[in-house]
C-alpha positions as CSV (number, residue, x, y, z in Angstrom):
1,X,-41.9,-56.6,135.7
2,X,-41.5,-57.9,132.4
3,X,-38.1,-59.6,133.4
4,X,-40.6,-61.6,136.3
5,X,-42.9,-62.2,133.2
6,X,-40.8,-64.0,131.3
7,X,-38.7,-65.7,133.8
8,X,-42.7,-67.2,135.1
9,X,-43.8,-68.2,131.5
10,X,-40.4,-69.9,130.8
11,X,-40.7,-72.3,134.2
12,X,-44.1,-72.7,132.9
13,X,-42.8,-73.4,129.4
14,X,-40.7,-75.9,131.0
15,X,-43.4,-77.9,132.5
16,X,-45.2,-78.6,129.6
17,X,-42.5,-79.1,127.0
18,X,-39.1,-80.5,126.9
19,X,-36.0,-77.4,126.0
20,X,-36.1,-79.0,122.4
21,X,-39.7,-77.9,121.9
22,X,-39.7,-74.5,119.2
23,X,-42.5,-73.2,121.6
24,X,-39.7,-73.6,124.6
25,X,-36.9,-72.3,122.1
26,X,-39.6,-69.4,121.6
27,X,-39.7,-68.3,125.2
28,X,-36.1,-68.5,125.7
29,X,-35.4,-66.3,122.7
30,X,-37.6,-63.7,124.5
31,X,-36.0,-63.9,127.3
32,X,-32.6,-63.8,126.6
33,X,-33.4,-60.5,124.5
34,X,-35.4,-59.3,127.7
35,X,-32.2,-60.2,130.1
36,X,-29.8,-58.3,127.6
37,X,-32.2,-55.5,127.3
38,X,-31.6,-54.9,131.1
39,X,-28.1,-55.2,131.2
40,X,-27.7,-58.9,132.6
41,X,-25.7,-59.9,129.1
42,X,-24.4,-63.4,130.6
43,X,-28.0,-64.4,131.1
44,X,-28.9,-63.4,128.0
45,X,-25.4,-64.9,126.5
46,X,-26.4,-68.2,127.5
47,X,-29.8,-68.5,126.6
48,X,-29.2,-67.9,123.2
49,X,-26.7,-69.9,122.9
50,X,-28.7,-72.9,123.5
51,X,-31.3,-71.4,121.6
52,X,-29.0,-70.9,118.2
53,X,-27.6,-73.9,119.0
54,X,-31.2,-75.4,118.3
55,X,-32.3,-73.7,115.4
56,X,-28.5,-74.4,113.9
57,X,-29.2,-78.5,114.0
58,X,-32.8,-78.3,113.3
59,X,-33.1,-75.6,110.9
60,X,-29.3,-75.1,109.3
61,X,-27.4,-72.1,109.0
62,X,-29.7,-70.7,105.8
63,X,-33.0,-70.4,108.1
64,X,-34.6,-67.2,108.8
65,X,-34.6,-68.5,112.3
66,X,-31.5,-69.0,112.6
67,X,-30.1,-66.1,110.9
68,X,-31.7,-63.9,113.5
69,X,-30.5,-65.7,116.4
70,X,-26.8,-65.7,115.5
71,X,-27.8,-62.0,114.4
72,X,-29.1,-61.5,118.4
73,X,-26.0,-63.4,119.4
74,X,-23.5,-61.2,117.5
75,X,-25.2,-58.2,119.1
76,X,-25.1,-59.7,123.2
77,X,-21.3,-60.6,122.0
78,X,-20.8,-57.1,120.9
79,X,-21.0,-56.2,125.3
80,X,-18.0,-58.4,126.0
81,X,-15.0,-57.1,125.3
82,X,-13.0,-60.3,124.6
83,X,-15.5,-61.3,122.4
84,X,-15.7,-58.7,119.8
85,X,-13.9,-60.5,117.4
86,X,-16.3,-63.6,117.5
87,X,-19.3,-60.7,117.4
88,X,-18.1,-59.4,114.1
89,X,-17.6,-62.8,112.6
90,X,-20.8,-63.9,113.7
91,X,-22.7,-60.5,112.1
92,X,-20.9,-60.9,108.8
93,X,-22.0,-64.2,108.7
94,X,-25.4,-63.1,109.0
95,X,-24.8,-61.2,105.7
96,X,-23.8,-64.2,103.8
């Protein structure tokens, strides 16, 4: 249900705003923690990167923002197995 939710208020999302809008970077964040949440980790995988890659050029590497969405990415990474590696690098990085 709340997977239907999201996926509803993201096409609406869309309609309105362009995917560089924050309120569009927003819902994506939401759902991409909602898709890895119930298991569906490539979903998830590549929402967030689109929406770290956003926050990363708009914001920089020092935002709260952003720190929490490579944080989110080091934890959907963390389900791959030949990704683990680029998981730990991106947590650590968090810590910086």
């Amino acid at each position: 249900m709340a997977l239907e939710l999201c996926k509803d208020l993201l096409e609406s999302t869309k309609e309105v705003f362009n995917e560089n809008n924050p309120r569009m970077i927003d819902t994506m964040e939401s759902l991409a923690n909602i898709f890895a949440i119930a298991g569906r980790h490539e979903q998830a995988l590549e929402l967030e990167e689109k929406v770290l890659k956003y926050r990363r050029e708009n914001f920089g590497e020092e935002n709260y923002a952003t720190v929490c969405s490579m944080s989110d990415m080091a934890l959907i990474l963390m389900k791959f197995d030949d990704r683990l590696d680029e998981a730990l690098m991106l947590a650590e990085k968090t810590l910086e």
